[in-house]
mmCIF file of the N, C-alpha and C atoms, coordinates in Angstrom:
data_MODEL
# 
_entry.id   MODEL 
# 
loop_
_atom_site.group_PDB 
_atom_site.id 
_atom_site.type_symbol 
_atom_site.label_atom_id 
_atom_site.label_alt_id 
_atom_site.label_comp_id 
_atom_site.label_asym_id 
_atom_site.label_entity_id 
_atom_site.label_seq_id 
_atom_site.pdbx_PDB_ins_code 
_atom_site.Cartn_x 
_atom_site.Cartn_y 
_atom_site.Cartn_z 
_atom_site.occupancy 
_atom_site.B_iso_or_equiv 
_atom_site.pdbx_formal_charge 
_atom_site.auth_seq_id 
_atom_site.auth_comp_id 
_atom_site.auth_asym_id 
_atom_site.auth_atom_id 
_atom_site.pdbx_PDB_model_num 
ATOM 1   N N  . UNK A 1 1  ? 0.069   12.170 -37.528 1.00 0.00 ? 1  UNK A N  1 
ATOM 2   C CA . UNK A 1 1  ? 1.138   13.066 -37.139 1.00 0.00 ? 1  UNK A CA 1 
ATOM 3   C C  . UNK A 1 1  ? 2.380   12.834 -37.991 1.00 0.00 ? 1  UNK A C  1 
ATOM 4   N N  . UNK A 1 2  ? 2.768   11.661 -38.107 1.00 0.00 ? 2  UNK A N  1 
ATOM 5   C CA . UNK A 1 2  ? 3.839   11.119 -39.257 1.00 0.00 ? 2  UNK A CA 1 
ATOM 6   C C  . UNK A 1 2  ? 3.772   11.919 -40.642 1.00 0.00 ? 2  UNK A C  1 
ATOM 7   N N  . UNK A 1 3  ? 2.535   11.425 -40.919 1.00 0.00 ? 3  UNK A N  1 
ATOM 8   C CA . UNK A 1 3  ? 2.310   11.617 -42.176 1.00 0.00 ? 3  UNK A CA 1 
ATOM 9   C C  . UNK A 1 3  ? 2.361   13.538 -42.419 1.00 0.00 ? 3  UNK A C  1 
ATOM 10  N N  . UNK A 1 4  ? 1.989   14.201 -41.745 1.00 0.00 ? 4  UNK A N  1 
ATOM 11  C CA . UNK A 1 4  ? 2.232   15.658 -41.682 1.00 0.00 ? 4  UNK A CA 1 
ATOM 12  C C  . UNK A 1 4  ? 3.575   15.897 -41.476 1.00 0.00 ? 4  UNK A C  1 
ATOM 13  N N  . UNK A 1 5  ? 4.317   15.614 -40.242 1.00 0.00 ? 5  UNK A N  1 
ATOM 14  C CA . UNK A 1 5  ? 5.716   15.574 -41.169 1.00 0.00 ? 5  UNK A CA 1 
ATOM 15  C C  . UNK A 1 5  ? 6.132   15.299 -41.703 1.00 0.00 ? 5  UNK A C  1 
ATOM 16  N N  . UNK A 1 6  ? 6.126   14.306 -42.400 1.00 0.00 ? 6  UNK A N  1 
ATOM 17  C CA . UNK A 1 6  ? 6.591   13.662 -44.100 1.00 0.00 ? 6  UNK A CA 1 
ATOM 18  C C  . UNK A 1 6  ? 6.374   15.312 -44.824 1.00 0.00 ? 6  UNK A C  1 
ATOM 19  N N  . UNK A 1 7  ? 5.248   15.280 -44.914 1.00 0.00 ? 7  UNK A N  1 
ATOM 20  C CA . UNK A 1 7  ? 4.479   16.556 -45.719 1.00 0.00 ? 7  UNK A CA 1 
ATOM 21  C C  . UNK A 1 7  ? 5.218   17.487 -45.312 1.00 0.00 ? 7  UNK A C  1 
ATOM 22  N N  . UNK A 1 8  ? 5.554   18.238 -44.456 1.00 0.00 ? 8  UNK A N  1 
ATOM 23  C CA . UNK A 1 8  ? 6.345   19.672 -43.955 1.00 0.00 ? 8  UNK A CA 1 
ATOM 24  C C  . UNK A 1 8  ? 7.991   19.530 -44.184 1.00 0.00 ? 8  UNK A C  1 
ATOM 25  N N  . UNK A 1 9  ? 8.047   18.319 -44.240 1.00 0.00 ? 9  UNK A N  1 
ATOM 26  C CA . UNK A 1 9  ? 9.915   18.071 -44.679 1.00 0.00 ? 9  UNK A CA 1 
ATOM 27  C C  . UNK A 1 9  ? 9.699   18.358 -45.679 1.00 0.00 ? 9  UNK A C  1 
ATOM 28  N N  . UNK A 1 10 ? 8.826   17.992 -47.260 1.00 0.00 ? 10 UNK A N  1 
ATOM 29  C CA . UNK A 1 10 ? 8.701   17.510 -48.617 1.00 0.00 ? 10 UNK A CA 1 
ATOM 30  C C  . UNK A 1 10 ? 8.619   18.929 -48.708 1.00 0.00 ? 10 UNK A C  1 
ATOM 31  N N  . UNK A 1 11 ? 7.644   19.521 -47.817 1.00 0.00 ? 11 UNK A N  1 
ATOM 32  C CA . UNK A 1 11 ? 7.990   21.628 -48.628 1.00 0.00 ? 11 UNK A CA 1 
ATOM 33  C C  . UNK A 1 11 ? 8.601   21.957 -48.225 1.00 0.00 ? 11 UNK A C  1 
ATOM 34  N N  . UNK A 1 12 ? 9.150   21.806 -47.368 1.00 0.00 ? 12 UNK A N  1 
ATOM 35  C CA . UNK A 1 12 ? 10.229  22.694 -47.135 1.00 0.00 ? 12 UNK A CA 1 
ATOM 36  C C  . UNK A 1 12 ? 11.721  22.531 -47.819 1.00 0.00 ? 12 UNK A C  1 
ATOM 37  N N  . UNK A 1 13 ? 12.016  20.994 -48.557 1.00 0.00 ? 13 UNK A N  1 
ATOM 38  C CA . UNK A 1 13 ? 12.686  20.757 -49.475 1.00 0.00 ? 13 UNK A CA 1 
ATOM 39  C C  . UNK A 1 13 ? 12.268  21.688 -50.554 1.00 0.00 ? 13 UNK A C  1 
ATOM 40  N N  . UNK A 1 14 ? 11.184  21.298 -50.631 1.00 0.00 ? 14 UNK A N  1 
ATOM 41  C CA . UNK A 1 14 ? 11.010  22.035 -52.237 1.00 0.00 ? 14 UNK A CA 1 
ATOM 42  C C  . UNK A 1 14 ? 11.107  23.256 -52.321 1.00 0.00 ? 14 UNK A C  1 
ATOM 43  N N  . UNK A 1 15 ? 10.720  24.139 -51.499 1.00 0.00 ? 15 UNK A N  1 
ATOM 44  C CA . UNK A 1 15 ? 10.933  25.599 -51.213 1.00 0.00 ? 15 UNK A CA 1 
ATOM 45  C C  . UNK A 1 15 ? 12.559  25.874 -51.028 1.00 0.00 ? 15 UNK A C  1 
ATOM 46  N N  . UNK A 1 16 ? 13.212  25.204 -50.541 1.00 0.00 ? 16 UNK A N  1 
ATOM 47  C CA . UNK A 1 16 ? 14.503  25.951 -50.549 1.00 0.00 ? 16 UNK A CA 1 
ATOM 48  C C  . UNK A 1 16 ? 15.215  25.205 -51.755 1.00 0.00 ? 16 UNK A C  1 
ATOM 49  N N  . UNK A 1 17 ? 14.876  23.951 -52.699 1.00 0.00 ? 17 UNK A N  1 
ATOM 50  C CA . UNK A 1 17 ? 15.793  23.999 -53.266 1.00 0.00 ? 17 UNK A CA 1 
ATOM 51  C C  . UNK A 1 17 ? 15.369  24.156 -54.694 1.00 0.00 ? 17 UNK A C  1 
ATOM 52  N N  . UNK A 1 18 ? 13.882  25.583 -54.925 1.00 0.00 ? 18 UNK A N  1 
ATOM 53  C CA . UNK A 1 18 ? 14.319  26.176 -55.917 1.00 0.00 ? 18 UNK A CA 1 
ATOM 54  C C  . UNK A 1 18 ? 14.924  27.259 -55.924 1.00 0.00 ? 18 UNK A C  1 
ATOM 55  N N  . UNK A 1 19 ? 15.994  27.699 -54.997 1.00 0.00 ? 19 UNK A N  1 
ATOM 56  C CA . UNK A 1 19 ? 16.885  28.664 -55.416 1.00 0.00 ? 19 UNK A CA 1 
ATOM 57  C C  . UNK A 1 19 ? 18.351  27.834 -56.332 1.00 0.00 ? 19 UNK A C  1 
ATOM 58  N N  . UNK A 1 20 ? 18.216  26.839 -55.509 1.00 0.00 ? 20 UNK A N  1 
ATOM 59  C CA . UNK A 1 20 ? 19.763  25.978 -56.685 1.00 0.00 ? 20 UNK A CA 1 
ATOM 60  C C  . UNK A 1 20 ? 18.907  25.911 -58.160 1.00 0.00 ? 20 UNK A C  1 
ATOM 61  N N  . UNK A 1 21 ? 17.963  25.414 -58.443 1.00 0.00 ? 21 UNK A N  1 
ATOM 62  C CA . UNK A 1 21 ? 16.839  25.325 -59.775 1.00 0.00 ? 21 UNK A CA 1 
ATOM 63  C C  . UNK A 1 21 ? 17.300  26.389 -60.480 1.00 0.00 ? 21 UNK A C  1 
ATOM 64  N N  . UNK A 1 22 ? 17.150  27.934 -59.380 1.00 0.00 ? 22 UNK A N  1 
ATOM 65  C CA . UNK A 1 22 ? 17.005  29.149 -60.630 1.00 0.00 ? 22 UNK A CA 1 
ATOM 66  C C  . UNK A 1 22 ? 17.812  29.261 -61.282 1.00 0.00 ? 22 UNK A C  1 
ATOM 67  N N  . UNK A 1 23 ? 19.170  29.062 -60.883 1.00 0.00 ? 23 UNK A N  1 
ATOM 68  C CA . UNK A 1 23 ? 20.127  29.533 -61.444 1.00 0.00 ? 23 UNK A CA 1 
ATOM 69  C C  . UNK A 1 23 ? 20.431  28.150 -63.254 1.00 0.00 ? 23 UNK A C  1 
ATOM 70  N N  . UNK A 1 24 ? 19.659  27.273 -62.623 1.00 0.00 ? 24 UNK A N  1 
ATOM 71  C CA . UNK A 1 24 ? 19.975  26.768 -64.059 1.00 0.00 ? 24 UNK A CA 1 
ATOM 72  C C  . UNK A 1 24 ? 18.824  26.924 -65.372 1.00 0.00 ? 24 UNK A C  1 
ATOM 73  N N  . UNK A 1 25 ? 17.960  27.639 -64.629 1.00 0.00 ? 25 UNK A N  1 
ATOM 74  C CA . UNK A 1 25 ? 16.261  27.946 -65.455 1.00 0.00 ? 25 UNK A CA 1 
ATOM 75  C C  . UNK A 1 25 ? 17.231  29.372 -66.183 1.00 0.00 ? 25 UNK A C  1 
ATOM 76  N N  . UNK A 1 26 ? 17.182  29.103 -67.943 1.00 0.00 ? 26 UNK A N  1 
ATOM 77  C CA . UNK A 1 26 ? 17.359  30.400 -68.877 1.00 0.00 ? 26 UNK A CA 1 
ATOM 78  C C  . UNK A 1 26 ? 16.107  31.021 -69.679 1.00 0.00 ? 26 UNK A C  1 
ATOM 79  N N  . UNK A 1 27 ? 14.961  30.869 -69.026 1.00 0.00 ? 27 UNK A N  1 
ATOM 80  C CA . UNK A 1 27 ? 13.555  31.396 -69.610 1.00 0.00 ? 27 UNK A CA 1 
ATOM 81  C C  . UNK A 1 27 ? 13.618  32.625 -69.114 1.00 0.00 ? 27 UNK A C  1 
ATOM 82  N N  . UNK A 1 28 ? 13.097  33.392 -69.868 1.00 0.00 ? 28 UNK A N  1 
ATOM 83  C CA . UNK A 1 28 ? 12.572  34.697 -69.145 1.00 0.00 ? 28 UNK A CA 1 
ATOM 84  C C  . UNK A 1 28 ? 11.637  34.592 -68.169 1.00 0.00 ? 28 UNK A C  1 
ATOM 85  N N  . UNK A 1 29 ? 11.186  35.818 -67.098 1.00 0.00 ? 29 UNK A N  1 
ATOM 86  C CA . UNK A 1 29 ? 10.260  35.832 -66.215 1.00 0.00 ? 29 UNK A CA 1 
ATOM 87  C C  . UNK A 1 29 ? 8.936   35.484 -66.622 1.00 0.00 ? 29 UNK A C  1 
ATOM 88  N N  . UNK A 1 30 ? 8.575   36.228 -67.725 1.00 0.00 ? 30 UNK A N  1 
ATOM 89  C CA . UNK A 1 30 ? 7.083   35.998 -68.185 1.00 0.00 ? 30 UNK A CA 1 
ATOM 90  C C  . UNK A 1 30 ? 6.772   34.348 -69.019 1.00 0.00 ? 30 UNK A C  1 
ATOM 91  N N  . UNK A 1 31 ? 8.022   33.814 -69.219 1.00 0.00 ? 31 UNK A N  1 
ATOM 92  C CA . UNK A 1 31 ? 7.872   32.429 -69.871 1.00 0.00 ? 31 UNK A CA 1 
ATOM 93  C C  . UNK A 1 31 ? 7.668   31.089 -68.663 1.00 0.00 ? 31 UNK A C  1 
ATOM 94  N N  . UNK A 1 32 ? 8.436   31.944 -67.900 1.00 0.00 ? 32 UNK A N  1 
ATOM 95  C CA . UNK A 1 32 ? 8.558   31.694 -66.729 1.00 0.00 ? 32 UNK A CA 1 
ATOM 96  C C  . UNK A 1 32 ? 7.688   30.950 -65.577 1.00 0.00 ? 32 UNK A C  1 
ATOM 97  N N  . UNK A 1 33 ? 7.337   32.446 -65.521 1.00 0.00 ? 33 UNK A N  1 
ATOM 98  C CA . UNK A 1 33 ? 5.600   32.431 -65.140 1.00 0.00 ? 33 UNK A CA 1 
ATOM 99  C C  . UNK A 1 33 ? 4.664   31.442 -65.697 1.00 0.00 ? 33 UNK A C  1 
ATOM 100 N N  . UNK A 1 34 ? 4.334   31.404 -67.076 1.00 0.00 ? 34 UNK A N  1 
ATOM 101 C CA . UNK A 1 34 ? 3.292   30.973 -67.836 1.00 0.00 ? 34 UNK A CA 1 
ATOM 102 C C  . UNK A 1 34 ? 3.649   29.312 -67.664 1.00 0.00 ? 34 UNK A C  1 
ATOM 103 N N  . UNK A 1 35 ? 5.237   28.786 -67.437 1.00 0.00 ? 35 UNK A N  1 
ATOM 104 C CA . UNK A 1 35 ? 5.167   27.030 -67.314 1.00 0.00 ? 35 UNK A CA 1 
ATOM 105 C C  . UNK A 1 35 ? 4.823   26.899 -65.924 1.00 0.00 ? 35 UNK A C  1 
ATOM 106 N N  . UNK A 1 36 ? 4.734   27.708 -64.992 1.00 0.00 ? 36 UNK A N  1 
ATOM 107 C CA . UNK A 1 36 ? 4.673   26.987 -63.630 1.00 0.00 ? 36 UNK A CA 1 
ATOM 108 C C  . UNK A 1 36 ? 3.163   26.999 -63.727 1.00 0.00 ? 36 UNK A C  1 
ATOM 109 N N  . UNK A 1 37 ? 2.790   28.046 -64.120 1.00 0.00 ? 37 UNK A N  1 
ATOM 110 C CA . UNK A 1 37 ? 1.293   28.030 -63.755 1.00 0.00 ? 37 UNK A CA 1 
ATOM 111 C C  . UNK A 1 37 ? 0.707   26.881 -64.682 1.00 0.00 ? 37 UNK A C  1 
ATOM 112 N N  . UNK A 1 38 ? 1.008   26.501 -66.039 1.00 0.00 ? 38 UNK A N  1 
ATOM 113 C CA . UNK A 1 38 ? 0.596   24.998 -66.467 1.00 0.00 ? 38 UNK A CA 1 
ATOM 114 C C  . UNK A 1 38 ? 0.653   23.708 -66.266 1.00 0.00 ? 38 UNK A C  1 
ATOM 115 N N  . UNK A 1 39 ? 2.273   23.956 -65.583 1.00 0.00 ? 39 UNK A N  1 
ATOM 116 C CA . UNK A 1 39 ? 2.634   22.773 -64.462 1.00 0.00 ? 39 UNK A CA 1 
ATOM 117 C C  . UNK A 1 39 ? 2.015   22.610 -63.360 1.00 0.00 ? 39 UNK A C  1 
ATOM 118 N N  . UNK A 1 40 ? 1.317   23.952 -62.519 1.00 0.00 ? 40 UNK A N  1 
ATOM 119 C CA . UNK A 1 40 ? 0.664   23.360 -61.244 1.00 0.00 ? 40 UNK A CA 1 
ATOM 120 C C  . UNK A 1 40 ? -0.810  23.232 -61.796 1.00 0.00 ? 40 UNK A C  1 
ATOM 121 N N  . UNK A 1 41 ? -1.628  23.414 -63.001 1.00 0.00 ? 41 UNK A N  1 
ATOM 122 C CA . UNK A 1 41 ? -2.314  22.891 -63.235 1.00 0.00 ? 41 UNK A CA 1 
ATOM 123 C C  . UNK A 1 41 ? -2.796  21.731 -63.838 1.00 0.00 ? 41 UNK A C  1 
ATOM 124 N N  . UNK A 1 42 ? -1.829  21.399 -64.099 1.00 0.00 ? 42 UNK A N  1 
ATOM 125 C CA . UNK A 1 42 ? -1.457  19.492 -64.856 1.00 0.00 ? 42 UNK A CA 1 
ATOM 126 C C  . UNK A 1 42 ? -1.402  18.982 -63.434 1.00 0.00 ? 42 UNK A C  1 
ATOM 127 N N  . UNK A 1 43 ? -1.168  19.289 -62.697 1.00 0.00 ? 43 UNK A N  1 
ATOM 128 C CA . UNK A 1 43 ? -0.409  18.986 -61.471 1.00 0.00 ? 43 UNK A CA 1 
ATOM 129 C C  . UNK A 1 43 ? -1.848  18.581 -60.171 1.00 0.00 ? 43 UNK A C  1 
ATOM 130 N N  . UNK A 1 44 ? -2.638  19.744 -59.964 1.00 0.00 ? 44 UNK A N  1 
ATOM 131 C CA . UNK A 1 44 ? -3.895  20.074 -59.474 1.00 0.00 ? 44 UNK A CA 1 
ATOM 132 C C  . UNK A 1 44 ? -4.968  18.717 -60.231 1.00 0.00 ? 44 UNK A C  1 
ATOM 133 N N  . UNK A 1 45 ? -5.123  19.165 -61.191 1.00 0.00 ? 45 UNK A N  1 
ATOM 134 C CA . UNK A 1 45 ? -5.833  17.979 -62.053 1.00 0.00 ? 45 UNK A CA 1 
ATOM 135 C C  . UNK A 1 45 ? -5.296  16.409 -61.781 1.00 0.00 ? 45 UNK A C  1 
ATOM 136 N N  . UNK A 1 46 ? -4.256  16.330 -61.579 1.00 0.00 ? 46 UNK A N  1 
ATOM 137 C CA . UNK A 1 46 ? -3.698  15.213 -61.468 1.00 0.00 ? 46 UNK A CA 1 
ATOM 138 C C  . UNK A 1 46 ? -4.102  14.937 -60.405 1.00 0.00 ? 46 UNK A C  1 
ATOM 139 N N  . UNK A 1 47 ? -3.718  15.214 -59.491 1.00 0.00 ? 47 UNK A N  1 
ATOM 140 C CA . UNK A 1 47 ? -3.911  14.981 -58.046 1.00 0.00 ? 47 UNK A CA 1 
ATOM 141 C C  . UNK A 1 47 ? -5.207  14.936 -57.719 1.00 0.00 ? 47 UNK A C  1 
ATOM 142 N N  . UNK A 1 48 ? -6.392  16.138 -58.228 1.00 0.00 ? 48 UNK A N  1 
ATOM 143 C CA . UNK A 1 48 ? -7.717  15.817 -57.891 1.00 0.00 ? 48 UNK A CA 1 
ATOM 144 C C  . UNK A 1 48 ? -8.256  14.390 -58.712 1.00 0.00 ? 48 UNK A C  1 
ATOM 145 N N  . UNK A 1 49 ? -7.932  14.284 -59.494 1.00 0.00 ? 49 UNK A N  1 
ATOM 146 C CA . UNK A 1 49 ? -8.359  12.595 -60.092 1.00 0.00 ? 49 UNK A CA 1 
ATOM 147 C C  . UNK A 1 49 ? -8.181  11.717 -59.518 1.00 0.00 ? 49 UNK A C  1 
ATOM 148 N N  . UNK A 1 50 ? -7.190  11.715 -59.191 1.00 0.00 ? 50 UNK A N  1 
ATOM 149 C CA . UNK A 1 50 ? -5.724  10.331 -58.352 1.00 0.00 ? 50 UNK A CA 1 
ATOM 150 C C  . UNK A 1 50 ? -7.056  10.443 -57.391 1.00 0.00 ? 50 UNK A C  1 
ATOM 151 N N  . UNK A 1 51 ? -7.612  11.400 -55.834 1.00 0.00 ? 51 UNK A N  1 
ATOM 152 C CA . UNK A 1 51 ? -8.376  11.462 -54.835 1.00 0.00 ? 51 UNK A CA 1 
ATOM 153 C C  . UNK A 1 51 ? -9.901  11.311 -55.174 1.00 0.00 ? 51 UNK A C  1 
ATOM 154 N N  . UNK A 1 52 ? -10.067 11.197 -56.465 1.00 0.00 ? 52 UNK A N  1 
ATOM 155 C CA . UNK A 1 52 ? -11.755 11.537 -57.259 1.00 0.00 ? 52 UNK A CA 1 
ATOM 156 C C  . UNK A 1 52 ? -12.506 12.648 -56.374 1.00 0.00 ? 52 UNK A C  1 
ATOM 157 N N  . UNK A 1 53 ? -11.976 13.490 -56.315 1.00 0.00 ? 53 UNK A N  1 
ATOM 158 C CA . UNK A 1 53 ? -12.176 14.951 -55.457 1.00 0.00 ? 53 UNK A CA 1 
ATOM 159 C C  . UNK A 1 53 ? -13.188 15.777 -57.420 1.00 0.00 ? 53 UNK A C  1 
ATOM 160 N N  . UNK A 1 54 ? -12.325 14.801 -58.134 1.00 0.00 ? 54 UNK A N  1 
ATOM 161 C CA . UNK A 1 54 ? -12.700 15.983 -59.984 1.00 0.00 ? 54 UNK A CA 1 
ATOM 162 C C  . UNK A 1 54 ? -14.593 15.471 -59.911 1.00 0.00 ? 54 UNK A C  1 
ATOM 163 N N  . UNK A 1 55 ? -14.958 16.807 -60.000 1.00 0.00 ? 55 UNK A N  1 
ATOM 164 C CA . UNK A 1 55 ? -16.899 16.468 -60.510 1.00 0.00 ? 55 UNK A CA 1 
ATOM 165 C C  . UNK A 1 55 ? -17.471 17.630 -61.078 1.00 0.00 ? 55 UNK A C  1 
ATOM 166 N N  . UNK A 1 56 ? -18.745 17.785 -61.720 1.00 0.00 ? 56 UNK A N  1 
ATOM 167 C CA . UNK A 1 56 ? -19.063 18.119 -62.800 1.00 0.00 ? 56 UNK A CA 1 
ATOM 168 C C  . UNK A 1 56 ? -19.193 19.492 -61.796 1.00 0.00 ? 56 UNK A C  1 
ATOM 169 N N  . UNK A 1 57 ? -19.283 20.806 -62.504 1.00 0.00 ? 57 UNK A N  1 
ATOM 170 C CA . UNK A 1 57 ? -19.617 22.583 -61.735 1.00 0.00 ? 57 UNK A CA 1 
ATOM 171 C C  . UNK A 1 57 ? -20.358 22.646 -62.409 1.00 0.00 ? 57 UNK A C  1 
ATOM 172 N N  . UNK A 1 58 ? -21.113 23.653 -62.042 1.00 0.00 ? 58 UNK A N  1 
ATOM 173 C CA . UNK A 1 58 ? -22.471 23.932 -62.518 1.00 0.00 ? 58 UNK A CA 1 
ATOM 174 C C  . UNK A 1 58 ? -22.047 25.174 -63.612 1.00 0.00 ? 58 UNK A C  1 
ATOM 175 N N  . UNK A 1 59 ? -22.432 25.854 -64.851 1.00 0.00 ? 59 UNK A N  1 
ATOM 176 C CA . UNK A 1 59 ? -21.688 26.876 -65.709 1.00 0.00 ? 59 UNK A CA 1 
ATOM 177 C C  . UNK A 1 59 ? -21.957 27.852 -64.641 1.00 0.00 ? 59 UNK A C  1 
ATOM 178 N N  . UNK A 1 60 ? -22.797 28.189 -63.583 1.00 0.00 ? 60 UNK A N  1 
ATOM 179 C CA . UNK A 1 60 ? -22.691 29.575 -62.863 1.00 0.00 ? 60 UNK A CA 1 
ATOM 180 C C  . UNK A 1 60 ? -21.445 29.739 -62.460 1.00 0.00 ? 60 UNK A C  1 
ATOM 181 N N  . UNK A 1 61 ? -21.016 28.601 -61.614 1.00 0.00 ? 61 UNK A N  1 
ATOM 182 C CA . UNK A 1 61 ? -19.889 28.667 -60.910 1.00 0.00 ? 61 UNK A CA 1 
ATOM 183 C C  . UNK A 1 61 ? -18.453 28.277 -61.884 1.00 0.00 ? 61 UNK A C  1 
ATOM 184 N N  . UNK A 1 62 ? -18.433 27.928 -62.803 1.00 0.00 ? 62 UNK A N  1 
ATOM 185 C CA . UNK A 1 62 ? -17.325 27.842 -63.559 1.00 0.00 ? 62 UNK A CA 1 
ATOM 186 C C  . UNK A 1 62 ? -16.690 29.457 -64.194 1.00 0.00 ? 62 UNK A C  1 
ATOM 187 N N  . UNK A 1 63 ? -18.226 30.222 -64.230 1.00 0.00 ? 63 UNK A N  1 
ATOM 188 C CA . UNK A 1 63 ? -18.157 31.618 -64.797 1.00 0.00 ? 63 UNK A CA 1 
ATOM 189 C C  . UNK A 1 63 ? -17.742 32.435 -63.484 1.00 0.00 ? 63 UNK A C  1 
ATOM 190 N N  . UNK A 1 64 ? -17.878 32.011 -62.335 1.00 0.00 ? 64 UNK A N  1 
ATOM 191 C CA . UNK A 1 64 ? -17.461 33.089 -61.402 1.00 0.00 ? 64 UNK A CA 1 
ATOM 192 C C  . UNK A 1 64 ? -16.102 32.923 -61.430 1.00 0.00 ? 64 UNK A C  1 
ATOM 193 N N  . UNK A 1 65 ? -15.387 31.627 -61.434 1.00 0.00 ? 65 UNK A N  1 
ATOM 194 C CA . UNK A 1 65 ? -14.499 31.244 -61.164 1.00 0.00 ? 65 UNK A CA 1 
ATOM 195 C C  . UNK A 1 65 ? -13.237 32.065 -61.991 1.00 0.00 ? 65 UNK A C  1 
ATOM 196 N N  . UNK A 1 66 ? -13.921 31.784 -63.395 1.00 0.00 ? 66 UNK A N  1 
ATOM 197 C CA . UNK A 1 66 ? -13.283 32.695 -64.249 1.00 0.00 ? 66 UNK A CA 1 
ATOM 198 C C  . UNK A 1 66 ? -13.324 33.978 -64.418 1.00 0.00 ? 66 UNK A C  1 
ATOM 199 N N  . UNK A 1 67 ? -14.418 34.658 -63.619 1.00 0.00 ? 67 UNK A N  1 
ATOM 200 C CA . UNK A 1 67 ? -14.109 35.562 -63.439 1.00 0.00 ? 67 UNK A CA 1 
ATOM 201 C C  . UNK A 1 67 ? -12.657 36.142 -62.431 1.00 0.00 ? 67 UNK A C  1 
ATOM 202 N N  . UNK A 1 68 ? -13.060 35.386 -61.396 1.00 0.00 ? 68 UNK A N  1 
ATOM 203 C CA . UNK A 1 68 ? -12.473 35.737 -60.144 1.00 0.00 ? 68 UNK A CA 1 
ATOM 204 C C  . UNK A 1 68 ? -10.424 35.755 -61.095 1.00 0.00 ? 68 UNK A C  1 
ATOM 205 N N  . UNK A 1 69 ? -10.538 34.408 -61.590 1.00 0.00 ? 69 UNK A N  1 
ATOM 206 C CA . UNK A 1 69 ? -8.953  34.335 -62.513 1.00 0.00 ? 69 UNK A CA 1 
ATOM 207 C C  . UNK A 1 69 ? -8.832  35.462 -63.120 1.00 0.00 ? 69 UNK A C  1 
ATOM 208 N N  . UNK A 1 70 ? -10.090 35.730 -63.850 1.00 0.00 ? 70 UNK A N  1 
ATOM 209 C CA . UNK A 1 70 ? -9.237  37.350 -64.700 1.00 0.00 ? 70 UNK A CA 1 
ATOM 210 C C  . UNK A 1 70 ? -8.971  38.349 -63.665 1.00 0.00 ? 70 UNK A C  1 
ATOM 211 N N  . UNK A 1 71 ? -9.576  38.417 -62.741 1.00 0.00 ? 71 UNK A N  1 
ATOM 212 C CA . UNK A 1 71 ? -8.880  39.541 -62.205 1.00 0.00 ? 71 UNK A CA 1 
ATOM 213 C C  . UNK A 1 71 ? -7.624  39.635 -61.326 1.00 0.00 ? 71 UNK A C  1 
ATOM 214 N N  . UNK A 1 72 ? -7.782  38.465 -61.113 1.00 0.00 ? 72 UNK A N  1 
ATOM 215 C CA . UNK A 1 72 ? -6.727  38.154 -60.797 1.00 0.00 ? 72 UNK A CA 1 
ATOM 216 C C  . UNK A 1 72 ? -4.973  38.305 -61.360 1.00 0.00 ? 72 UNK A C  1 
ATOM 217 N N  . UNK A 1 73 ? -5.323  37.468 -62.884 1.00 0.00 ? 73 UNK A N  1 
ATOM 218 C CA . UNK A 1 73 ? -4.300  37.754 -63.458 1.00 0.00 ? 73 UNK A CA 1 
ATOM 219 C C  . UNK A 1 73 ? -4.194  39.525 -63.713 1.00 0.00 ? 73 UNK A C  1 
ATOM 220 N N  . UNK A 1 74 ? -5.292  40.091 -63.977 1.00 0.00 ? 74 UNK A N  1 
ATOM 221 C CA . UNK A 1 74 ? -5.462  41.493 -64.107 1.00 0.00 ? 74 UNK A CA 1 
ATOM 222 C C  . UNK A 1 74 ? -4.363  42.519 -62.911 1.00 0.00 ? 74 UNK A C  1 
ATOM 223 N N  . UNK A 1 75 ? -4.861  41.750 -62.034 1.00 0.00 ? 75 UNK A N  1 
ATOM 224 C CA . UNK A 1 75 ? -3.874  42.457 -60.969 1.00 0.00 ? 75 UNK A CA 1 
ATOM 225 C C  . UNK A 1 75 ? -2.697  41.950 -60.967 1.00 0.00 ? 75 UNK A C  1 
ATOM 226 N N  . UNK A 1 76 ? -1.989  41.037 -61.319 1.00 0.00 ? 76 UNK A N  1 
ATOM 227 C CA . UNK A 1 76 ? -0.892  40.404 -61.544 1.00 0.00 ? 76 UNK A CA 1 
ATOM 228 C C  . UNK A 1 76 ? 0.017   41.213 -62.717 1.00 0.00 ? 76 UNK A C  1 
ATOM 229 N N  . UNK A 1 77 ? -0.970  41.457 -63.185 1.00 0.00 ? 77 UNK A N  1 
ATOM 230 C CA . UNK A 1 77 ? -0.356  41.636 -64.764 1.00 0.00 ? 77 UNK A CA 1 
ATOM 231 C C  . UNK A 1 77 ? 0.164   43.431 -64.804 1.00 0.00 ? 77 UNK A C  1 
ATOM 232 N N  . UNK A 1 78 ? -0.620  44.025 -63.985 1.00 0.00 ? 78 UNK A N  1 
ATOM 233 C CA . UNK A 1 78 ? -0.647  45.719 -63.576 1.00 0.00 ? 78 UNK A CA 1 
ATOM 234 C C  . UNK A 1 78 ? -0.008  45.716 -62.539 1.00 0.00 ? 78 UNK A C  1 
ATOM 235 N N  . UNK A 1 79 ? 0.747   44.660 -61.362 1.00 0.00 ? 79 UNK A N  1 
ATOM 236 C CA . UNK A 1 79 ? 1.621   44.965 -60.519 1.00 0.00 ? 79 UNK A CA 1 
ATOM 237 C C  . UNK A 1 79 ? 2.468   45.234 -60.849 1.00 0.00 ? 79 UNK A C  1 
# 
């Protein structure tokens, strides 16, 4: 129970204090975009190692996966 609030204080810090952040971030939106999403994947990776959660996918499922991302960004990108 502790430990989940630890966790719900820590986002909810982080969620409100990237509005003080934005104002000092001078990247454009689309540059923008492209570091967070490398940062939460340095980030993801990191963390699944740290837990050894990281193991080998089979290429079927690496190809769906990537699929599922392109369309994703696809719809991202046409919103």
């Amino acid at each position: 129970m502790k430990k989940a609030l630890i966790q719900m204080n820590l986002a909810v810090f982080l969620w409100g204090f990237t509005g003080v952040l934005g104002r000092a971030i001078s990247l454009n939106a689309n540059m923008l975009v492209w570091w967070r999403l490398l940062i939460t994947m340095i980030s993801l990776w990191f963390l699944y190692l740290m837990q050894g959660k990281v193991r080998r996918m089979p290429a079927r499922s690496i190809l769906m996966i990537s699929v599922i991302g392109t369309i994703q960004a696809l719809h991202w990108v046409t919103f």
